[in-house]
N, C-alpha and C positions, 0 to 999 in steps of 0.2 A: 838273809840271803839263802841258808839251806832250805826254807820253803820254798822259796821260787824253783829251784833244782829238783825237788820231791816232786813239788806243782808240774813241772815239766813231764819230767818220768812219769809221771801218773799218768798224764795224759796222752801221752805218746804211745804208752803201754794198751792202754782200753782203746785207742784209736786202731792202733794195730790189729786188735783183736775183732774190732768191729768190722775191719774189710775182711777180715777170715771168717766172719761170720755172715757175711753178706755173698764171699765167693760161693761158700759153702753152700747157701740156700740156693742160688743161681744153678749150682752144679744139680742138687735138688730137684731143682726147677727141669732141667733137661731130662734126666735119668726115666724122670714124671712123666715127661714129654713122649720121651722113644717108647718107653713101656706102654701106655696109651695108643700107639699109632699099631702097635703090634697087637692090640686087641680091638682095633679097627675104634677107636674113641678120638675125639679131640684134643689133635696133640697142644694145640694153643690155650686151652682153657684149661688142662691139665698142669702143661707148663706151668700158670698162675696157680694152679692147687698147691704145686709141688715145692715152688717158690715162697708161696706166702706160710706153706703148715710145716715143710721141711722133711723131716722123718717120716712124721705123721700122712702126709701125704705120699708116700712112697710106700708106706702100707695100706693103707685103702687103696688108689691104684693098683696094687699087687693083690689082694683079695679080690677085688669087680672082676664079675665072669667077661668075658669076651663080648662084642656087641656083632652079631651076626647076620 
């Protein structure tokens, strides 16, 4: 019976964390977005940069010079 309760927790635990990790890259995902539109780039195609690489994406957008 205490595996099913461990079994539970466990899963509860990594599930929680997986929407906090999915908020996270969304929020990513925008930051990617607005930085992009203010360098005159794609803010929808950035958006998916920003969302799928995370961080990573949020420094390349921040390094690419301006599109003029």
């Amino acid at each position: 019976m205490t595996t099913d309760i461990i079994g539970m927790v466990t899963v509860g635990f990594i599930s929680s964390i997986f929407i906090y990790v999915v908020i996270a890259w969304f929020i990513f995902g925008i930051i990617c977005a607005y930085i992009a539109g203010t360098k005159n780039r794609s803010q929808f195609g950035w958006f998916i940069v920003g969302t799928l690489l995370g961080f990573l994406g949020l420094i390349v957008i921040a390094v690419v010079p301006k599109n003029e």
